[in-house]
N, C-alpha and C positions, 0 to 999 in steps of 0.2 A: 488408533486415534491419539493425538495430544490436543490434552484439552489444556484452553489458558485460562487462568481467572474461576477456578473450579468451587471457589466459593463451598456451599454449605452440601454439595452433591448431587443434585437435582439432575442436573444433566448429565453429571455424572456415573450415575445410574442407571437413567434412562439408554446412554450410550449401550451400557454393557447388557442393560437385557435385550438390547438390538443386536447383540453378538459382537459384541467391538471388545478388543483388548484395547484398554484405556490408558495412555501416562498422564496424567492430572498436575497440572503447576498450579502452584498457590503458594503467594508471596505472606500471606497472616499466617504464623506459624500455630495459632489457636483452631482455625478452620483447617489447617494442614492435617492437626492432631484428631477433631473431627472427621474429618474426612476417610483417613484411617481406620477409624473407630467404626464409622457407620458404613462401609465397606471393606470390613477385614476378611471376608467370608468371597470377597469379588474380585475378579483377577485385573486390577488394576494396579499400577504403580504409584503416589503420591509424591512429590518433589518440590520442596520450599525454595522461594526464591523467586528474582523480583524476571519476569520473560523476555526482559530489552534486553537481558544481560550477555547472551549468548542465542545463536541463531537454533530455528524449530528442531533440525535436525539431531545438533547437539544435546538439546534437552532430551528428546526422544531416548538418545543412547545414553544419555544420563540413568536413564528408568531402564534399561538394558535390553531397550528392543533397536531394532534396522528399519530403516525405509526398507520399502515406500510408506507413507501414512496421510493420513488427512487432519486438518485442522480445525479445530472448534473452538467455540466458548460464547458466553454471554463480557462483552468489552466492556471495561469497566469505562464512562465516556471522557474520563481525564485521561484516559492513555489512549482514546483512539488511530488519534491517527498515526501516532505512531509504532502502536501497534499493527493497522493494517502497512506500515512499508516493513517490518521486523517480518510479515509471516512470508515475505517476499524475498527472502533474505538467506543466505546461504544454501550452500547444495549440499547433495540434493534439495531439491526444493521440494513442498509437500504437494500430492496430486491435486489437493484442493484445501479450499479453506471456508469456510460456513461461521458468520460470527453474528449476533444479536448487537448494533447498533443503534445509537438516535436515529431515527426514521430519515430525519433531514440530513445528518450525514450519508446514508443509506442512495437516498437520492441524488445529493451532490455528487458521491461517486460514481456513482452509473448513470447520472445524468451524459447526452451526447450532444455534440457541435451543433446546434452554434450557443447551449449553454453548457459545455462541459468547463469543469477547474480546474483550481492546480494541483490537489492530491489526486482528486479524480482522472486528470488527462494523464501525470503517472502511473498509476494502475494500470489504467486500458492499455498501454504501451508494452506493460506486461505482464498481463493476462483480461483474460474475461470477465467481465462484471458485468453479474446482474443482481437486482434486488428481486428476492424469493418473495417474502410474503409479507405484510406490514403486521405487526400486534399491540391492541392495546394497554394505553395504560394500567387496564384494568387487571390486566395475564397478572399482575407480580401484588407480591402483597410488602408490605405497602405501595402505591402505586406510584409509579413516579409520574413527575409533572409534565412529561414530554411522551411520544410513543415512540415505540423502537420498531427494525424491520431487522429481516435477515439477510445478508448478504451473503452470496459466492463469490468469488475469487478463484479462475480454476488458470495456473501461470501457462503462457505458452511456450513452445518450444521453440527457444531463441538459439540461433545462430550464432555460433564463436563469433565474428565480425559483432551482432550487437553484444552479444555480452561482453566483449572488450568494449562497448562505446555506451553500459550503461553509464557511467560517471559521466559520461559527458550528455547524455538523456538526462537526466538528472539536473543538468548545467540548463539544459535547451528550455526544459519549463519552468526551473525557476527563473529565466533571464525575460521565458515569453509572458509568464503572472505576475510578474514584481509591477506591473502597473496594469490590472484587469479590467478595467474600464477602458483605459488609452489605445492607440493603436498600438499594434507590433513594433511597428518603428522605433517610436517613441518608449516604449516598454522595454526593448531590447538594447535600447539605445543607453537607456538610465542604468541600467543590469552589467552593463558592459564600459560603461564612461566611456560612451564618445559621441559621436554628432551622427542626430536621426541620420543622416546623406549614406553615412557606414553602413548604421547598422541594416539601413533600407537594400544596400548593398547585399550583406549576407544572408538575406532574406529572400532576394529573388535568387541567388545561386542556390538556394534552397528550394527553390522554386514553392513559395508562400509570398504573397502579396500582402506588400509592405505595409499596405490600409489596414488589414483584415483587424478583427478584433481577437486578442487570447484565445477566450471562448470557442473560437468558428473551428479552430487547430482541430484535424483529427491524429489517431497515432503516428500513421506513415509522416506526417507532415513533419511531427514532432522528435523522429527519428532521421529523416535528412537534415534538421538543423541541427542533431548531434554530429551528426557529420560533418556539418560546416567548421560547427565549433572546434572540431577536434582536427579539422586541413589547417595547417600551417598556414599565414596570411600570403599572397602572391604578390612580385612589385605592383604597389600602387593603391594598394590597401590603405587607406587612413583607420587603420584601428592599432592601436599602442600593443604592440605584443601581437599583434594577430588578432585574430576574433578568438582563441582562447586565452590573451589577456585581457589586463581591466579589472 
């Protein structure tokens, strides 16, 4: 297991009398020294330092263990989300990921079409997301003002072709959410600088309907318009650069 955000040990703990060899990050070098303290005796690793900084695996080997592993922790909610694209993030990648979340983030991301988002419809694109179980405010002492749920994360097993074409996955939902309310068109259009007529264009060679709204996109949808974006423009194209300029 690497756990993120291991904080005072709680789960930390509890991991290992589940039978889990534990590598523990934690960026407060005071909780660090805790941490330590109140698990000297448990076969965990502890390793200070901030988790965006290097991908899961490498921290993993940091604490001087190999994939495969799985991923955990209680998110701290200032780093969410970019926590949940970092546990997605280098190879190997972990077999899963399990993290205590704002509830409402929790749902946004596993939320599906026709209200899926934009961190959200990245996820799904790669891997599985479901929201486990919801817990109240009350689980934690002091309570926070909001409740949290748990989420999985378990990545799939992408194809050389996508994973040359995440960067442009990447491109495809921030260009389809840069206006979530409007239509595609008009959303893809503003993302890209040029005129709805284009971008309406590279949307049906996407075969996704220029109307639709963000939202409606499922994964597949949002992986042929990586594709688009990453085809060279053809004569006749009004898009400046191709549809990967702009």
């Amino acid at each position: 297991m690497l756990e993120v955000a291991a904080g005072t040990g709680n789960l930390t703990e509890a991991l290992v009398r589940a039978g889990c060899r534990v590598a523990a990050v934690e960026l407060d070098e005071r909780l660090a020294a805790l941490l330590r303290a109140r698990l000297a005796s448990r076969d965990v690793a502890v390793i200070e330092g901030d988790l965006l900084e290097r991908p899961p695996a490498a921290w993993l080997r940091a604490a001087g263990m190999e994939p495969p592993f799985v991923l955990a922790g209680n998110l701290p909610y200032r780093i969410t989300s970019p926590a949940l694209r970092w546990s997605l993030s280098g190879e190997p990648a972990a077999l899963a990921a399990v993290f205590l979340v704002q509830r409402e983030v929790a749902e946004s991301c596993a939320a599906a079409p026709p209200r899926a988002t934009h961190l959200g419809s990245w996820l799904q694109a790669l891997a599985e997301v479901r929201l486990l179980f919801r817990v109240p405010a009350g689980a934690f002492t002091p309570p926070p003002k909001v409740e949290s749920a748990a989420l999985l994360l378990r990545p799939r097993g992408l194809t050389p072709e996508r994973e040359r074409l995440r960067p442009r996955l990447e491109a495809a939902v921030h260009a389809a959410f840069r206006q979530p309310r409007k239509r595609l068109r008009n959303s893809l259009a503003d993302a890209l600088g040029v005129v709805p007529e284009a971008a309406a264009a590279l949307l049906v060679r996407a075969g996704i309907d220029p109307a639709a709204r963000p939202g409606t996109l499922d994964s597949e949808a949002l992986w042929r318009l990586a594709v688009v974006l990453a085809t060279p423009a053809v004569e006749g194209d009004d898009v400046p650069g191709g549809p990967t300029g702009g």
